[in-house]
One Martini backbone bead per residue (centre of mass of N, CA, C, O) as a GRO file, in nm:
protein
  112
    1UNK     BB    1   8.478  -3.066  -4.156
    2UNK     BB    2   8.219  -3.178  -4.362
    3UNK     BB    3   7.952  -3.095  -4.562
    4UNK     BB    4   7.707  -3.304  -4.754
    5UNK     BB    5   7.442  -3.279  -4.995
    6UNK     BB    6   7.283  -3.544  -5.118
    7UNK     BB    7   7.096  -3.803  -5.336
    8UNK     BB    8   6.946  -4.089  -5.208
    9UNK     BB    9   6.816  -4.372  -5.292
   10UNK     BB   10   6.569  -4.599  -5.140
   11UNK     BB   11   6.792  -4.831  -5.124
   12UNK     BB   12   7.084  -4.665  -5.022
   13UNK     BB   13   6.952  -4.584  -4.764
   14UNK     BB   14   6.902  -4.897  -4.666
   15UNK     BB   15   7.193  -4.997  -4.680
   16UNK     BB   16   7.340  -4.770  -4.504
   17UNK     BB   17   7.153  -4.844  -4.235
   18UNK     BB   18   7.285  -5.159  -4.285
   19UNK     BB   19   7.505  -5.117  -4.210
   20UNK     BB   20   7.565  -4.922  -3.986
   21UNK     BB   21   7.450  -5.104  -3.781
   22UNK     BB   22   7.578  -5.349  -3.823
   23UNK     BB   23   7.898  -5.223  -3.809
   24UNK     BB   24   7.860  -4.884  -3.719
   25UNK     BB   25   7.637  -4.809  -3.469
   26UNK     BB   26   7.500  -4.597  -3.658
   27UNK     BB   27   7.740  -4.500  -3.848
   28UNK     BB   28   7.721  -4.298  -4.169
   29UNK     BB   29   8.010  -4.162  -4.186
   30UNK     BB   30   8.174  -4.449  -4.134
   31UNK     BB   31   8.057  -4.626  -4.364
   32UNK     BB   32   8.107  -4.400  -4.617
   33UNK     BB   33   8.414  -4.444  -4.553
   34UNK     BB   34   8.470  -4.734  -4.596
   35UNK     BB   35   8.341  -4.737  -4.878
   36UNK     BB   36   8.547  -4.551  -5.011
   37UNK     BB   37   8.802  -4.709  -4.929
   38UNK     BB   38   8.720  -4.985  -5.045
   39UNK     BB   39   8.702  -4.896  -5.319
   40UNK     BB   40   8.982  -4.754  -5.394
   41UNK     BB   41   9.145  -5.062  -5.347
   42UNK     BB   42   8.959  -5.211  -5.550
   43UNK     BB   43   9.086  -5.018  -5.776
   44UNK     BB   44   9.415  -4.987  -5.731
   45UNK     BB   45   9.451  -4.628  -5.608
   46UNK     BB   46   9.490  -4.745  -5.316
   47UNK     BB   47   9.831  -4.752  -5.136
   48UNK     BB   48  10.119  -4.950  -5.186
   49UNK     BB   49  10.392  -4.713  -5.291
   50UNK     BB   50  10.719  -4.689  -5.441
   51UNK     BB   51  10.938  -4.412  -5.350
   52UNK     BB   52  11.218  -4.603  -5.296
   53UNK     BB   53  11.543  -4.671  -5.289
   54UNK     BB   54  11.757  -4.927  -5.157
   55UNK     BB   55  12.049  -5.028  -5.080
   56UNK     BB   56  12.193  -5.386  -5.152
   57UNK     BB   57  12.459  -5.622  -5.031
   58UNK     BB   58  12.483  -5.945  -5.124
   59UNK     BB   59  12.514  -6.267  -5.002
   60UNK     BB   60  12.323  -6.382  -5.186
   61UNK     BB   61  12.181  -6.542  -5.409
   62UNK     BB   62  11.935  -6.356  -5.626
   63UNK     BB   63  11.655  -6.229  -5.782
   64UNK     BB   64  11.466  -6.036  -5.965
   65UNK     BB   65  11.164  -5.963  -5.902
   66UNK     BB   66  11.101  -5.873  -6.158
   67UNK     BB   67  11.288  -6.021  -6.406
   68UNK     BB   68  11.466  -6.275  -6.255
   69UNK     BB   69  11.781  -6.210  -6.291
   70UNK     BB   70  12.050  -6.316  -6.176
   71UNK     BB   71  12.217  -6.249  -5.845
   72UNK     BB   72  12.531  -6.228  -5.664
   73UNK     BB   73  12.752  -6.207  -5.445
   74UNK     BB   74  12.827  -5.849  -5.408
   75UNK     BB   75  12.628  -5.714  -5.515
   76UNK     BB   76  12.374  -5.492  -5.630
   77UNK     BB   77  12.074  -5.397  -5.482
   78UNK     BB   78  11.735  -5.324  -5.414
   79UNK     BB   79  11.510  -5.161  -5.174
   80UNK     BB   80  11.208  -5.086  -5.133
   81UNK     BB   81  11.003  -4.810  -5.059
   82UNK     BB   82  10.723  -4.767  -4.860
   83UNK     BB   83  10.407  -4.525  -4.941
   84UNK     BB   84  10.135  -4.398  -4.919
   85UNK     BB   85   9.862  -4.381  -5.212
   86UNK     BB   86   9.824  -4.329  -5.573
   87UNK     BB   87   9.754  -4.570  -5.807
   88UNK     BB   88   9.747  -4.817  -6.027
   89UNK     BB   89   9.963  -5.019  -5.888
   90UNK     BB   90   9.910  -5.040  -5.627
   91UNK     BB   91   9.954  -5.220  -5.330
   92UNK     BB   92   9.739  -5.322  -5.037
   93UNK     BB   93   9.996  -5.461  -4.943
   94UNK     BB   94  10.325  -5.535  -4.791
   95UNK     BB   95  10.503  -5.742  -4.882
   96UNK     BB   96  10.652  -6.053  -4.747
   97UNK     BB   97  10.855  -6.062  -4.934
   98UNK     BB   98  11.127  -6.065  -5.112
   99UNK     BB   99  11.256  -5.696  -5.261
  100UNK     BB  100  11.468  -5.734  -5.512
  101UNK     BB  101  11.651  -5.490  -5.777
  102UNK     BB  102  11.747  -5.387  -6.017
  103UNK     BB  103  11.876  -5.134  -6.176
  104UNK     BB  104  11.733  -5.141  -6.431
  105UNK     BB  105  11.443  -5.172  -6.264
  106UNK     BB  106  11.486  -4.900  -6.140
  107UNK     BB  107  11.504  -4.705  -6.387
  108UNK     BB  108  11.224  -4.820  -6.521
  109UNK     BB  109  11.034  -4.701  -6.338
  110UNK     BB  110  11.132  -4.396  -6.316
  111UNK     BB  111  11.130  -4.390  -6.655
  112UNK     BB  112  10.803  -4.445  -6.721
   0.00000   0.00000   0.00000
């Protein structure tokens, strides 16, 4: 743990002891990291971003998540593999539809 010292002005210390009193039983060093935390995933730097892919051979015809294009019974697509991170990208939960990416759309990830 760390100690920080800072000066918050007199609007933002009322905002602080009203939000930890409502929210987080009056810690407001618990209430300061929720806020922090959901300003990170607000802005879109802090989530889950993809670190790699499975290979998945394909049983049903299914299209590429990402660009569309159509891929049939027998070929190979990837399966996303998600880690939590910090990225301009990140999505703030993991997707919860089927996410099969084609080789090229895995290529092109990775090497942008």
């Amino acid at each position: 743990m760390q100690r920080l010292n800072f000066t918050l002005d007199a609007d933002a210390v009322q905002l602080l002891e009203r939000l930890a009193d409502k929210y987080y039983h009056g810690n407001k060093s618990q209430t300061v990291r929720a806020a922090l935390e959901s300003l990170a995933t607000h802005v879109g730097h802090d989530g889950w971003v993809v670190a790699g892919y499975t290979p998945v051979q394909l049983t049903d015809d299914i299209a590429c998540h990402t660009c569309g294009s159509p891929h049939h019974e027998g070929e190979v697509l990837y399966r996303p593999v998600f880690e939590r991170g910090q990225s301009p990208q990140a999505l703030a939960h993991i997707p919860a539809e089927v996410w099969l990416d084609c080789p090229g759309c895995v290529e092109e990830r990775f090497t942008a």
